[in-house]
MARMIKE-624956 format. One record per residue (C-alpha): residue number from 0; chain; x, y, z. Coordinates in pm, 1 decimal. Layout:
SITE  pos  unit         X         Y         Z
SITE  NUM     A         X         Y         Z
...
//
This chain:
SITE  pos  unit         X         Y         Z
SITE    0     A   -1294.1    2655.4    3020.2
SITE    1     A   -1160.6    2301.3    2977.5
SITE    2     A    -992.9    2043.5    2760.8
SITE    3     A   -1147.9    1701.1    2815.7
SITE    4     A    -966.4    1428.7    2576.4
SITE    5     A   -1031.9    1073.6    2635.5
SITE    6     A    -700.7     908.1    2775.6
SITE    7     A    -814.7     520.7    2711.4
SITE    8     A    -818.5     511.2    2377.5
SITE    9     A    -564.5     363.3    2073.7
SITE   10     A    -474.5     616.4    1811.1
SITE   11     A    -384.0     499.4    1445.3
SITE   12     A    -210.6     690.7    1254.8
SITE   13     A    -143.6     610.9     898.2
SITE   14     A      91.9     750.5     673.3
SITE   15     A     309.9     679.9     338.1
SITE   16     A     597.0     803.7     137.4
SITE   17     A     631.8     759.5    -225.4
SITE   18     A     889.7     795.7    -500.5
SITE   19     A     786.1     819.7    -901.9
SITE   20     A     965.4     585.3   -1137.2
SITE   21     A    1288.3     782.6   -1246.4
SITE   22     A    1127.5    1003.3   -1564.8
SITE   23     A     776.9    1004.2   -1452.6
SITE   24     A     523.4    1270.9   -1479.7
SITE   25     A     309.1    1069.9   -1239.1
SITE   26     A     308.1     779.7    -979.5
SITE   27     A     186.5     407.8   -1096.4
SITE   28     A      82.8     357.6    -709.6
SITE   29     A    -161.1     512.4    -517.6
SITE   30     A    -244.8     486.1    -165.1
SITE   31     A    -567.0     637.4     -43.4
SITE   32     A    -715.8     623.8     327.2
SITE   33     A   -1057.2     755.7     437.0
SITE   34     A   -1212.0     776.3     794.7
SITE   35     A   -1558.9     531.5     810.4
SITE   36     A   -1882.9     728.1     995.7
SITE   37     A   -1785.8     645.5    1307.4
SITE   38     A   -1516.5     812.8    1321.0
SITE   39     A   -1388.0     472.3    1463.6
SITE   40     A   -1266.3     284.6    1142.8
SITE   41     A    -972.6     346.6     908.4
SITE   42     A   -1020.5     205.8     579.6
SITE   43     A    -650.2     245.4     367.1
SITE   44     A    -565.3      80.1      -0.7
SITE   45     A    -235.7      69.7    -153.2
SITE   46     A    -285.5     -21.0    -542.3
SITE   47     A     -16.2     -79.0    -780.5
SITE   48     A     -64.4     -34.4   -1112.6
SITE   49     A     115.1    -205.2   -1401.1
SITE   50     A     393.4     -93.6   -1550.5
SITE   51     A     422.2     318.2   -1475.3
SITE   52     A     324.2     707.8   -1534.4
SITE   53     A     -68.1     790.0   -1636.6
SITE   54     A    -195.7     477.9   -1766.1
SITE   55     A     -79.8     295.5   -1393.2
SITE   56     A    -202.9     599.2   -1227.3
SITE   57     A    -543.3     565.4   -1335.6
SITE   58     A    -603.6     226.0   -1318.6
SITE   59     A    -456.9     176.9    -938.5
SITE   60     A    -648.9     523.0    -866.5
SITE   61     A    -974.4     328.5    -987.5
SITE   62     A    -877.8      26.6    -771.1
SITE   63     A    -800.9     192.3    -425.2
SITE   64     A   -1109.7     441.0    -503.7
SITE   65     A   -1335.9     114.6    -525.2
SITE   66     A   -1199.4     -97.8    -263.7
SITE   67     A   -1232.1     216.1     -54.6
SITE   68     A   -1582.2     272.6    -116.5
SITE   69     A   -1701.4    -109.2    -111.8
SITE   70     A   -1574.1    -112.7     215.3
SITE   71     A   -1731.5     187.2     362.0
SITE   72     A   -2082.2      71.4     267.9
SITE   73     A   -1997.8    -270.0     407.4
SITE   74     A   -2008.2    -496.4     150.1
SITE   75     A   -1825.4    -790.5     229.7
SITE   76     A   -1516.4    -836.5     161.0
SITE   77     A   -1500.9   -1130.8     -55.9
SITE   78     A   -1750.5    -978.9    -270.4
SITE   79     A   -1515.3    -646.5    -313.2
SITE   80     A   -1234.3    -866.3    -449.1
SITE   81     A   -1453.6   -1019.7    -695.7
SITE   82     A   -1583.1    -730.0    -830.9
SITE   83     A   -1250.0    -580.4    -834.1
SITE   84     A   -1117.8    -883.7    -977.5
SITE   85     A   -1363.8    -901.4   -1241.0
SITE   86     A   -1339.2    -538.0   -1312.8
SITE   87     A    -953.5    -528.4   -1365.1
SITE   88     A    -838.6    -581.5   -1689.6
SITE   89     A    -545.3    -777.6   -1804.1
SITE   90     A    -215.9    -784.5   -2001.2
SITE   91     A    -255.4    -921.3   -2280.5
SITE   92     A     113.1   -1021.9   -2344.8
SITE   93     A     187.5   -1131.2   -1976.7
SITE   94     A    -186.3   -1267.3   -1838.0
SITE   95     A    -126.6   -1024.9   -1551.1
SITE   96     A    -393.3    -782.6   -1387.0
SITE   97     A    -351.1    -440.7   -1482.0
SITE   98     A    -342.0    -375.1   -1038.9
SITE   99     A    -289.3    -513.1    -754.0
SITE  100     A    -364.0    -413.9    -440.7
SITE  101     A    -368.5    -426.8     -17.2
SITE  102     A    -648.7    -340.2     180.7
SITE  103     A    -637.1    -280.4     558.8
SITE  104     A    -975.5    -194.2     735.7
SITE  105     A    -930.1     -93.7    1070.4
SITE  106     A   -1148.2     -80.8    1306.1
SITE  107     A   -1179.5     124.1    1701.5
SITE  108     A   -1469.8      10.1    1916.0
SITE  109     A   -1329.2     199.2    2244.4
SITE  110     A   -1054.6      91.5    2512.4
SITE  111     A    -722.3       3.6    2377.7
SITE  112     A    -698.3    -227.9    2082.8
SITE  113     A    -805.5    -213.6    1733.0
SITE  114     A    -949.6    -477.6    1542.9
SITE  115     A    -796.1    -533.9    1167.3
SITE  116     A    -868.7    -707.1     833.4
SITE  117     A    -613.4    -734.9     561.4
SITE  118     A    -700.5    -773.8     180.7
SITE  119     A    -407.6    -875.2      -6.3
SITE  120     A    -378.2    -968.1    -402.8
SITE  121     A      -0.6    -982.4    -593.3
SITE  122     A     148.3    -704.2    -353.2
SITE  123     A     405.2    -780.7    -116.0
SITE  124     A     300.1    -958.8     247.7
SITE  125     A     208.1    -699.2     467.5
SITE  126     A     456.5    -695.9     787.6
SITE  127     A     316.6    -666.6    1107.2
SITE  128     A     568.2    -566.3    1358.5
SITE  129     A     449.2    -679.4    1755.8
SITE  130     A     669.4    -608.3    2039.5
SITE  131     A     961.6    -589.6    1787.7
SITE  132     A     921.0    -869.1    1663.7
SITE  133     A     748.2    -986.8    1286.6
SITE  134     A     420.7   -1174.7    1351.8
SITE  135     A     346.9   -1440.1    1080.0
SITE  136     A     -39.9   -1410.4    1027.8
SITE  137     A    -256.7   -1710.1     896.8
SITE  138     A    -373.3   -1644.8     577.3
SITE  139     A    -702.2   -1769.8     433.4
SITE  140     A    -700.9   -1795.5      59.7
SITE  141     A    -963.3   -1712.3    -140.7
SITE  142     A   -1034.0   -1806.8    -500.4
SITE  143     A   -1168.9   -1543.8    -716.6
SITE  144     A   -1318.1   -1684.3   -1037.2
SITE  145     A   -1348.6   -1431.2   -1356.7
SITE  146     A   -1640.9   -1409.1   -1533.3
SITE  147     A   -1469.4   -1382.8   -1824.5
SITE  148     A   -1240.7   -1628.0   -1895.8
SITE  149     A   -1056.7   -1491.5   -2202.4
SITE  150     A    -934.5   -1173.5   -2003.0
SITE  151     A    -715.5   -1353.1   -1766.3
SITE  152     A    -636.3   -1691.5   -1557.6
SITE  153     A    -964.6   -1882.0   -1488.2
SITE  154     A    -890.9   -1835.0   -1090.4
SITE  155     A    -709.6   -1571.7    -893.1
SITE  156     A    -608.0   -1586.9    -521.1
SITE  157     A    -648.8   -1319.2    -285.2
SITE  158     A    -553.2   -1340.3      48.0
SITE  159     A    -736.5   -1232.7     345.8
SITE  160     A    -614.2   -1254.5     726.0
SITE  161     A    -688.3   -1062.2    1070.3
SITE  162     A    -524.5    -930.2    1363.3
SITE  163     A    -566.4    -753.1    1692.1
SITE  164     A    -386.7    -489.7    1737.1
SITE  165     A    -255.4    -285.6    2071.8
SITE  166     A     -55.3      28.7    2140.3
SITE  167     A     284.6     -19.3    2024.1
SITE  168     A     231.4    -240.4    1704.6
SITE  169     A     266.1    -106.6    1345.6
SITE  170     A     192.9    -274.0     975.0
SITE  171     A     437.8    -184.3     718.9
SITE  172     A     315.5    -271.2     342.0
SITE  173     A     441.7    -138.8      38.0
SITE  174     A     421.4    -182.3    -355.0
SITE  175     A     697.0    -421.0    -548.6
SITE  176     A     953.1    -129.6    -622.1
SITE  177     A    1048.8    -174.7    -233.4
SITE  178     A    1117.1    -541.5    -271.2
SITE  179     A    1236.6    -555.2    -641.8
SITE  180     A    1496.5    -226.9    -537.3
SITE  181     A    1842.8    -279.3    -727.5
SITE  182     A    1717.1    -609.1    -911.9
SITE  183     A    2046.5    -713.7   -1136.2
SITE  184     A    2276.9    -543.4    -944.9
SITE  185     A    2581.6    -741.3    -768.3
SITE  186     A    2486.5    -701.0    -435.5
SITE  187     A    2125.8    -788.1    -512.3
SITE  188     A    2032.5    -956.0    -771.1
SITE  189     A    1674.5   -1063.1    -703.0
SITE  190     A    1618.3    -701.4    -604.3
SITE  191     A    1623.4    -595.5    -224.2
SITE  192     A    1374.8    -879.1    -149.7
SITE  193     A    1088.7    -887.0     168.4
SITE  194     A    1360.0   -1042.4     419.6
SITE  195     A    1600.4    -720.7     380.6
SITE  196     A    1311.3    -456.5     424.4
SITE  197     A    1170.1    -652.8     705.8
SITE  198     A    1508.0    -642.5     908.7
SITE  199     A    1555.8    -281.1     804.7
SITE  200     A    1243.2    -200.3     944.2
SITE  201     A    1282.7    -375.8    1251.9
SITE  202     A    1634.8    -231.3    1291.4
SITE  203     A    1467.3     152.3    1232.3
SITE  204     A    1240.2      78.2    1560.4
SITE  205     A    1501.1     -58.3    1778.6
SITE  206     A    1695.1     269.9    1680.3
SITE  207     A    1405.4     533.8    1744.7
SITE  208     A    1109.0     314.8    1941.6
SITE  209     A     870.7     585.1    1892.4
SITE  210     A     959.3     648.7    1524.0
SITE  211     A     638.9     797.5    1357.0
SITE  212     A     434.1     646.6    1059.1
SITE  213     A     534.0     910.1     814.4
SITE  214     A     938.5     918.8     894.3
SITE  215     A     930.6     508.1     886.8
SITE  216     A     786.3     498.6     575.7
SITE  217     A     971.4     774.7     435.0
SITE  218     A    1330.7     565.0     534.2
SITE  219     A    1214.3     267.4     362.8
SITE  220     A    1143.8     416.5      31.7
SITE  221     A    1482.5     616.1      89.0
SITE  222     A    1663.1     304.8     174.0
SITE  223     A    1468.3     149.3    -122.5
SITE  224     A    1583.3     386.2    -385.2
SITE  225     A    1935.8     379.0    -272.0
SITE  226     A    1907.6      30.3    -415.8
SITE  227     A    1861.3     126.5    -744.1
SITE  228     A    2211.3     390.6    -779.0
SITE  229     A    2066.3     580.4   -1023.2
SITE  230     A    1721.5     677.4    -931.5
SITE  231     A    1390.7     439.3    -877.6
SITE  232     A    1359.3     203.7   -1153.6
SITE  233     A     987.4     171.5   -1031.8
SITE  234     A     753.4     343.2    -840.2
SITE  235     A     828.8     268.5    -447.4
SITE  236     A     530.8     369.5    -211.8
SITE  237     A     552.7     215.7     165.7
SITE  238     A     284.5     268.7     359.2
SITE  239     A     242.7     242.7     767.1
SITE  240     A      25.4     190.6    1050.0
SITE  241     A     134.1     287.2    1386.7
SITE  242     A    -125.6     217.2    1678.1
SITE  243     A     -43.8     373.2    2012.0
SITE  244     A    -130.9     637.0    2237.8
SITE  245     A    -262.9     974.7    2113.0
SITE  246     A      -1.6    1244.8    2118.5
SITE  247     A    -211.1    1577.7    2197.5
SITE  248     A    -144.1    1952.2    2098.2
SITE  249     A    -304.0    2282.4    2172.3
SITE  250     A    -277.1    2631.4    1940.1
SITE  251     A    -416.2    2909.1    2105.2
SITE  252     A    -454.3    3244.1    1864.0
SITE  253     A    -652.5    3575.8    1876.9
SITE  254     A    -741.9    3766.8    2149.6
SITE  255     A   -1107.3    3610.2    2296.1
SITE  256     A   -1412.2    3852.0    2209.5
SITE  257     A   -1467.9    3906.5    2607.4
SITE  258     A   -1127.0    4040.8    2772.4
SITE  259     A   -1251.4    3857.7    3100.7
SITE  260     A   -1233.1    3549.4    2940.3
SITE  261     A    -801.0    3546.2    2952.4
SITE  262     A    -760.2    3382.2    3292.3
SITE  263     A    -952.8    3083.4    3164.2
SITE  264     A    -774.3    3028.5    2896.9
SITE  265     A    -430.9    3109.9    3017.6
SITE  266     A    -528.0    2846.2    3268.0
SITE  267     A    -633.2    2597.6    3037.2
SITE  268     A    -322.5    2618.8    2854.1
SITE  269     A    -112.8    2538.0    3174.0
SITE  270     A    -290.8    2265.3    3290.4
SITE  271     A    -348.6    2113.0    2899.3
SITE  272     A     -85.0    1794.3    2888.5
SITE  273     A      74.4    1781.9    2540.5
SITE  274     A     238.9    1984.2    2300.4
SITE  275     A     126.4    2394.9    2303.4
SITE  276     A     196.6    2651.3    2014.5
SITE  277     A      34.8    3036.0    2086.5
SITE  278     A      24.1    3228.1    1741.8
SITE  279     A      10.5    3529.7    1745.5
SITE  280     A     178.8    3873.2    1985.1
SITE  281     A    -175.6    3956.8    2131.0
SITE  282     A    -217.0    3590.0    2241.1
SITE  283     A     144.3    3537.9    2357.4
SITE  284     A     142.8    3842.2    2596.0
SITE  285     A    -224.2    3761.1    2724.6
SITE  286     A     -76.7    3369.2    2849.6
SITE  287     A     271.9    3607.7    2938.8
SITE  288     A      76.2    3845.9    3176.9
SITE  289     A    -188.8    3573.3    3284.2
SITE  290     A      46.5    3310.4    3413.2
SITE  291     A     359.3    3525.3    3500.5
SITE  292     A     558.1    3432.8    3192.7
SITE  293     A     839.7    3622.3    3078.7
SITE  294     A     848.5    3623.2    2672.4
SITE  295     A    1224.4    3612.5    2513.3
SITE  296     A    1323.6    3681.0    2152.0
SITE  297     A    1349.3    3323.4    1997.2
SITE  298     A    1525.5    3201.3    1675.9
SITE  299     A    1490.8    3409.0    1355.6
SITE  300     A    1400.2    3156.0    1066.2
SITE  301     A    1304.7    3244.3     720.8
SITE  302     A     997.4    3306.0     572.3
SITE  303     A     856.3    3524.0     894.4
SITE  304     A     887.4    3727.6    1187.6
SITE  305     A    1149.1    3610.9    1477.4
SITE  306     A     958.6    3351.9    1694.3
SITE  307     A     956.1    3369.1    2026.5
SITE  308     A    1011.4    3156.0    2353.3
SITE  309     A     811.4    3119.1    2688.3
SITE  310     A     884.9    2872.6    2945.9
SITE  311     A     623.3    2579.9    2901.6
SITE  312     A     501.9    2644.7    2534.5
SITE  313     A     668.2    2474.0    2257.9
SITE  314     A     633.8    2718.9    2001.9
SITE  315     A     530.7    3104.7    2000.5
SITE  316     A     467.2    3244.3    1684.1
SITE  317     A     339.9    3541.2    1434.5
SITE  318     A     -33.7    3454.7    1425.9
SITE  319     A    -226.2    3505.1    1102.4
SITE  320     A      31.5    3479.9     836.7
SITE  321     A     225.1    3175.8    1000.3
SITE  322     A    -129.8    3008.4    1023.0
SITE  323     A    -213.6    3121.2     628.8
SITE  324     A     110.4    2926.6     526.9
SITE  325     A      67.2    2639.9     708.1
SITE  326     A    -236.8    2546.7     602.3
SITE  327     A    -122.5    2614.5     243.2
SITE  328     A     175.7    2334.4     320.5
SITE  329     A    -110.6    2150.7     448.4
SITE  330     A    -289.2    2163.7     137.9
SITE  331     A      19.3    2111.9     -98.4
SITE  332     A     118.1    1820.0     111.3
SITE  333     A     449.0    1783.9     -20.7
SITE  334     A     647.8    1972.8     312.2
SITE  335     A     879.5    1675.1     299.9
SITE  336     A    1006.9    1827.6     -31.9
SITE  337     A    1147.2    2170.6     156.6
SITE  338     A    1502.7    2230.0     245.8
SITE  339     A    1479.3    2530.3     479.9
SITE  340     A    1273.8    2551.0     792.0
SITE  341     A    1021.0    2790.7     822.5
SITE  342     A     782.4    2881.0    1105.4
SITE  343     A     512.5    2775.6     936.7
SITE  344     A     679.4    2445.4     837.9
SITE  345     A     774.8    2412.6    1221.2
SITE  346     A     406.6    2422.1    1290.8
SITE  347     A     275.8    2166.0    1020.9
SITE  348     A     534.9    1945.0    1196.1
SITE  349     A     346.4    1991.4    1489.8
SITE  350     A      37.8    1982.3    1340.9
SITE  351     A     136.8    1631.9    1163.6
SITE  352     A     289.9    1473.7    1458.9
SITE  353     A      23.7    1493.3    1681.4
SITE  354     A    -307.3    1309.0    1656.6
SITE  355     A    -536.8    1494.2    1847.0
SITE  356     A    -540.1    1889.7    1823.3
SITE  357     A    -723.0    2167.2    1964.3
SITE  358     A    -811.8    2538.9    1881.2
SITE  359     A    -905.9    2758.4    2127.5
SITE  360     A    -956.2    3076.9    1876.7
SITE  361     A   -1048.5    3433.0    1984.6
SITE  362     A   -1288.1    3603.6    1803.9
SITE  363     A   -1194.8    3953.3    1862.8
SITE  364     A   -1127.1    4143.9    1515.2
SITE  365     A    -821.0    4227.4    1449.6
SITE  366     A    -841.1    4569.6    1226.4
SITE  367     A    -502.1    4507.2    1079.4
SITE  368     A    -681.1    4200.8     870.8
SITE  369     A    -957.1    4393.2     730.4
SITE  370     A    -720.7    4624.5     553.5
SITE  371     A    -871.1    4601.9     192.3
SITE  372     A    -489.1    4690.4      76.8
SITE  373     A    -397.0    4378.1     246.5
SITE  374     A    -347.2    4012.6      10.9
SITE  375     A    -714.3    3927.2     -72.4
SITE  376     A    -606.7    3536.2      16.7
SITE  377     A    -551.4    3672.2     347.1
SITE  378     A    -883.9    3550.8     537.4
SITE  379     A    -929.0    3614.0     893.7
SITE  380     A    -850.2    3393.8    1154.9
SITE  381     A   -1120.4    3177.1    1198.1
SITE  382     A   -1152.2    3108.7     862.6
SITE  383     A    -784.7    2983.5     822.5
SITE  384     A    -838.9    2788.2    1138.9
SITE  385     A   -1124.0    2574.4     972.6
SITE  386     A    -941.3    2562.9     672.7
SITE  387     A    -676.9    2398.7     802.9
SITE  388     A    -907.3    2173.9    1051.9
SITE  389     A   -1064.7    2042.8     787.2
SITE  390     A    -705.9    1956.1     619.1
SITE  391     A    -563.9    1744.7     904.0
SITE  392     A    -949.8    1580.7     936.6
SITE  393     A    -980.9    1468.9     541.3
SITE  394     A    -674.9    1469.2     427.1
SITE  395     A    -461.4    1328.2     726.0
SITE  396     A    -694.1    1184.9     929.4
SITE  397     A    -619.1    1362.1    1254.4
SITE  398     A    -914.8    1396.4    1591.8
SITE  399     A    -982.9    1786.5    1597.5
SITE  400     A   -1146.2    1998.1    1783.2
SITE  401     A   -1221.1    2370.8    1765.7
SITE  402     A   -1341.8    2633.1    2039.2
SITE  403     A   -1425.6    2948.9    1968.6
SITE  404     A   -1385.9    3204.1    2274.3
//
């Protein structure tokens, strides 16, 4: 058995954090990314909508759904924003569309770079950070003209630029609650503005060069917020791109159907470069016994049984259940939100930091899971294992693969 990944590629991984307006059921922004065909393209909206809570939600849910889907059946882009355009309505009392909006469609056509088009109408300028430094794009404007002249201005402008991008770079962009953070206080009074959360940013990936998508965006919505003292006076969502080199992880759980099979695998896992989790006792003493690992009694943390440490493998851990609650965090996608670590929230953090992950999954029964007295939400392994492949695929847009031994 082997584990062949491609090493000259460009991952891009794509991420955002987002905090409600203070007293908010629900967020005005919404940022929504979905993988093209190909498997090669990135398509990712960030939509504001006016003012906050349902009514914002709905309308910047029906922008970044369009934009989305105009782009993945390739119509061109200037034609999106004038549908969009034409499709928003607008406040009556301040002439203003009811969203805005930034598009980035990315696109992967092999070796290491990643072409990139960027959409942009009343949001804040997109910041492309290139070896630490902010690159000022030209911008092509393009005059949208509404049908319907009594619903808005005659003419809006929507800006539309490119760029290359290589391992290393990363585009932050983020709704107007970032840059309007602590407007009419005394140490800003024009709000936080695009110069402060460019330098912040910059200063966050001097500090920790390899700083991921999701924890970047996360600090500038934190920093953000601590603007505004007394909880977010808007709705702050950052979103960012980070293109760079794939980080890889294995999980190897369940005994294989064939006991002959163990060698192989226990092989595979030594030689596989990246990040390795076993779940599961039978699968941590078949790698123990294979490769001449001793297994040690490892940390006790909440929520489950004690893990487990072996020299080489970053995490050994209960198999079924730990797997059943991580791909319920998965689901719930709000792990950010939890105080206290858990095994299963130590392997979504593996899961989520890495961009390309593989299953190697035995598919000997395990008796013990077809107790009927046991949780009927309980499924067996494989199922939970495609469950939660199909999470990081849709939902976080992470390369997976899944063997079955």
């Amino acid at each position: 058995m082997s584990v062949l990944l491609a090493s000259d590629v460009v991952f891009i991984e794509v991420d955002h954090f987002q905090e409600r307006k203070s007293g908010q059921a629900a967020p005005g922004d919404i940022f929504l990314s979905q993988r093209g065909l190909s498997g090669g393209r990135i398509i990712t909206t960030l939509s504001d909508g006016l003012g906050s809570g349902i009514k914002a939600n709905v309308l910047a849910s029906l922008t970044a759904t369009m934009l989305n889907k105009f782009m993945l059946f390739d119509i061109p882009i200037r034609r999106s924003a004038e549908i969009i355009i034409n499709s928003l309505p607008v406040c009556s009392e301040r002439g203003l569309s009811y969203a805005t909006f930034t598009l980035l469609d990315m696109k992967h056509s092999g070796g290491n770079s990643c072409s990139l088009e960027i959409l942009e109408y009343d949001n804040p300028p997109a910041i492309i950070v290139h070896d630490d430094q902010i690159v000022k794009l030209e911008k092509d404007t393009i005059p949208i003209e509404r049908k319907n002249k009594k619903t808005g201005p005659e003419k809006e402008l929507v800006s539309f630029s490119t760029w290359k991008a290589f391992p290393g770079d990363r585009i932050v962009f983020f709704s107007d609650g970032v840059t309007q953070a602590g407007m009419g206080s005394d140490d800003y009074p024009s709000g936080w503005g695009i110069e402060n959360a460019a330098g912040f940013i910059l200063n966050q990936i001097k500090n920790k060069p390899r700083i991921s998508a999701r924890n970047l965006s996360k600090n500038v919505v934190t920093e953000a917020e601590s603007k505004d003292l007394k909880g977010a006076k808007d709705d702050i969502t950052c979103g960012v791109v980070y293109f760079r080199e794939p980080r890889d992880l294995l999980v190897f759980t369940g005994p294989p159907y064939h006991p002959e099979g163990d060698a192989e695998i226990a092989q595979t896992v030594a030689s596989f470069k990246g990040k390795k989790i076993i779940s599961g006792g039978t699968s941590a003493q078949i790698i123990s016994r294979e490769l001449g690992l001793k297994i040690e009694r490892g940390e006790t943390l909440p929520g489950g049984p004690p893990l487990s440490k072996m020299e080489g493998i970053d995490m050994v851990c209960e198999g079924i259940l730990t797997l059943g609650a991580a791909a319920e965090l998965l689901a719930k996608n709000n792990f950010f939100k939890y105080r206290r670590e858990t095994p299963a929230l130590r392997m979504t953090e593996y899961l989520l930091n890495s961009d390309r992950i593989v299953f190697i999954v035995g598919t000997k029964i395990n008796e013990a899971h077809q107790d009927p007295t046991m949780p009927e939400e309980l499924e067996i392994r494989r199922n939970v294992v495609k469950k939660i492949a199909g999470l990081l695929e849709e939902t976080y847009l992470k390369e997976v693969h899944v063997q079955y031994v």
